[in-house]
C-alpha positions as CSV (number, residue, x, y, z in Angstrom):
1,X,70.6,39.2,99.6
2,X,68.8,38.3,102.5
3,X,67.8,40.5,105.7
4,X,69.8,39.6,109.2
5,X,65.9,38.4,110.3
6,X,65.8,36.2,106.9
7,X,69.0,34.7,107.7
8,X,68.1,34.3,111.1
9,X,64.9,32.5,110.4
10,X,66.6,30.0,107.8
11,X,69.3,29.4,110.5
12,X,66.5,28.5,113.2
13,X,65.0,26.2,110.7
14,X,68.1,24.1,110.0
15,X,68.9,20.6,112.2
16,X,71.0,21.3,115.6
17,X,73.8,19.9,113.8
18,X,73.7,21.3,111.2
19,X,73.6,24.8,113.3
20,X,76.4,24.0,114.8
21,X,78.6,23.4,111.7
22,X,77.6,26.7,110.1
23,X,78.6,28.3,113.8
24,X,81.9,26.9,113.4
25,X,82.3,27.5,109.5
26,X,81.4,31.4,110.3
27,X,84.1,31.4,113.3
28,X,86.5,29.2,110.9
29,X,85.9,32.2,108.0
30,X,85.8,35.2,110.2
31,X,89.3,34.1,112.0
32,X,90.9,33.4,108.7
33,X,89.2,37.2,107.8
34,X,91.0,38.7,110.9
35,X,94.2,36.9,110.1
36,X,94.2,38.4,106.3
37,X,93.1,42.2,107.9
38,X,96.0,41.7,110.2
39,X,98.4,41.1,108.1
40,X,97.1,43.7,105.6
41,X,97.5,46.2,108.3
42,X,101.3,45.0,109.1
43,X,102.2,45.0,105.6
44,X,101.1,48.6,105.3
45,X,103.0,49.4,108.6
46,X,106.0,47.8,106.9
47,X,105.4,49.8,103.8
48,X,105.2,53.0,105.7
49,X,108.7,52.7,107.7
50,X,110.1,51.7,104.6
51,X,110.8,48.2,105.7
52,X,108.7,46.1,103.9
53,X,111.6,44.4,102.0
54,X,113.2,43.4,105.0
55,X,113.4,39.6,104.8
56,X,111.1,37.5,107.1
57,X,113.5,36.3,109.5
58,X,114.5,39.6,110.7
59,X,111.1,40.9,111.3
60,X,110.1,37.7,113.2
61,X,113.4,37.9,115.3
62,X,112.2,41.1,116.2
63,X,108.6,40.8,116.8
64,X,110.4,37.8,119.0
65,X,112.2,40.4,120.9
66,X,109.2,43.0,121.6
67,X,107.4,40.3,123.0
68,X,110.1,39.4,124.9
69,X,110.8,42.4,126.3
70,X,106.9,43.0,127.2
71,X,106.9,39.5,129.0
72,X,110.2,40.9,130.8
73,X,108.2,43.9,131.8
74,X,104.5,42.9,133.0
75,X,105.4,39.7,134.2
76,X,108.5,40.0,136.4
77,X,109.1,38.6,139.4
């Protein structure tokens, strides 16, 4: 595997465009990442109150709701 200073120096050496469309493949791969961490981390939330059977509907009409309410809250008036 290469260092971070390898990497970097292959990276330098590549064409602009070619830069550019490994810049948006990394941000394309680590918000796909953050989205699969994230819902690891709900479904282990769900597991812990016992819920995770509930079907999805339910959980989005509440998630709905919290937001909701916290819209209600910081951004009345």
């Amino acid at each position: 595997m290469q260092t971070v200073d390898e990497l970097a120096r292959t990276i330098t050496a590549l064409e602009p465009a070619a830069q550019q469309s490994l810049i948006d493949k990394v941000a394309h791969l680590n918000f796909q990442k953050g989205l699969h961490d994230l819902a690891d981390r709900y479904r282990a939330r769900l597991l812990l109150e016992n819920r995770l059977e509930v079907p999805p509907e339910e959980i989005w009409s509440e998630l709905h709701r919290i937001r909701q309410e916290i819209a209600d809250h910081d951004y009345a008036g």
